[in-house]
C-alpha positions in Angstrom: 6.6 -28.4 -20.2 5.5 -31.9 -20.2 2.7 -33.0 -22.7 -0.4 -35.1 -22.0 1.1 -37.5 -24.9 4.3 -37.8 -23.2 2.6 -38.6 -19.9 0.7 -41.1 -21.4 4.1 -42.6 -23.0 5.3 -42.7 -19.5 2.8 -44.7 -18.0 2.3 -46.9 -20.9 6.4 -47.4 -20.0 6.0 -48.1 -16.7 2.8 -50.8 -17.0 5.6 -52.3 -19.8 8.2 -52.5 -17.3 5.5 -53.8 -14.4 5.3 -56.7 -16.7 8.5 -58.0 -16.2 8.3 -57.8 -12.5 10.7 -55.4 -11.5 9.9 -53.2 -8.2 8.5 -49.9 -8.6 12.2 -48.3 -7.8 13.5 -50.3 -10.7 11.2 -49.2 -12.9 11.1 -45.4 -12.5 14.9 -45.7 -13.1 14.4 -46.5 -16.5 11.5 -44.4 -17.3 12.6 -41.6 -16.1 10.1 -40.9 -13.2 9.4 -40.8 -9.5 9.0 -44.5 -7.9 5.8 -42.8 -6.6 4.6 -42.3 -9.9 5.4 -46.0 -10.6 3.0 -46.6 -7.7 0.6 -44.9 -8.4 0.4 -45.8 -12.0 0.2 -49.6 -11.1 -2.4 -48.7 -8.2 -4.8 -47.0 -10.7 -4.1 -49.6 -13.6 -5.4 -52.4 -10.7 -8.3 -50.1 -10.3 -9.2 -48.4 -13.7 -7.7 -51.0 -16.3 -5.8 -49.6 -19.4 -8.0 -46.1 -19.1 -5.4 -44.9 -16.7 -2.9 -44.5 -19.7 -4.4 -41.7 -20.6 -5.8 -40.5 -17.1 -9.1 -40.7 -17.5 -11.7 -42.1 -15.6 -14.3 -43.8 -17.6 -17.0 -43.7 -14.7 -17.2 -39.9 -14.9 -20.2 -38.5 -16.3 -21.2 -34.8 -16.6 -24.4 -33.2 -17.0 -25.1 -31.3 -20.4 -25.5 -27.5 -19.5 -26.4 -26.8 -23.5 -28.5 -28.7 -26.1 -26.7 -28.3 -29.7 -27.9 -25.4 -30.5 -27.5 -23.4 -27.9 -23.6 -25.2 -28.7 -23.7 -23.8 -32.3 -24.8 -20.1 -31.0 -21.8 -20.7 -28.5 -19.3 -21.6 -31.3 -21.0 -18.8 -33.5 -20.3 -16.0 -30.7 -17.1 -16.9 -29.6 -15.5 -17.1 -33.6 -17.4 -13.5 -34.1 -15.3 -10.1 -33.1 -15.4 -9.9 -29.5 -16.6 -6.5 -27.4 -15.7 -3.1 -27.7 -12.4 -2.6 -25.6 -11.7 -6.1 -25.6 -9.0 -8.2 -28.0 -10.6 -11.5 -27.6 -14.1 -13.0 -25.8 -13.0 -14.5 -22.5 -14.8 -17.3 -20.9 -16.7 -15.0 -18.9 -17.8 -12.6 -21.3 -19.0 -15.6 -23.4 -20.9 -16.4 -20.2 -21.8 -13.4 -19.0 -22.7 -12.3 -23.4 -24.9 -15.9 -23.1 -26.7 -15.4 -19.8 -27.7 -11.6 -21.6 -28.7 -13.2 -24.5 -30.8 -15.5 -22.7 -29.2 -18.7 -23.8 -28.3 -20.4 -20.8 -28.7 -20.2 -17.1 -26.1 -20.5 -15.3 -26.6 -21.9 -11.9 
């Protein structure tokens, strides 16, 4: 299984490699990857900048669904003994444990 820093080392590779301007196919040999992951490496770096090392996109913005401490009581719940009959809290007992507790609505 491939990790997130190894995928980043890859890509950081292949903008490397796109320096000295060698053809996608050229480049993947080297590195180890697809020539369509060349491509789409160098597409996204002509789009994104260096963000697309690590596969992000910097535009993306999310809306907070908790304020901190409705985040602490989160933390607080899910490091605490879970249920009767269960071996750990799942994401939807938390949810479901939350919504019961009145902490959050999900919508």
């Amino acid at each position: 299984m491939r990790t997130r820093r190894y995928e980043d080392n890859t890509r950081a590779r292949i903008l490397l490699t796109a320096d000295d301007g060698l053809t996608d196919p050229e480049i993947s040999e080297p590195v180890g990857c697809h020539p369509k992951t060349v491509a789409n490496t160098r597409k996204a770096y002509c789009e994104r900048g260096l963000a697309v090392i690590h596969h992000r996109k910097p535009d993306r913005e999310y809306d907070r669904k908790m304020d901190g401490n409705a985040e602490a009581r989160l933390i607080r719940l899910a490091c605490s003994d879970p249920p009767e009959g269960h071996a750990r809290w799942t994401l939807h007992l938390l949810a479901d444990e939350l919504v019961a507790l009145d902490e959050i609505d999900f919508e």
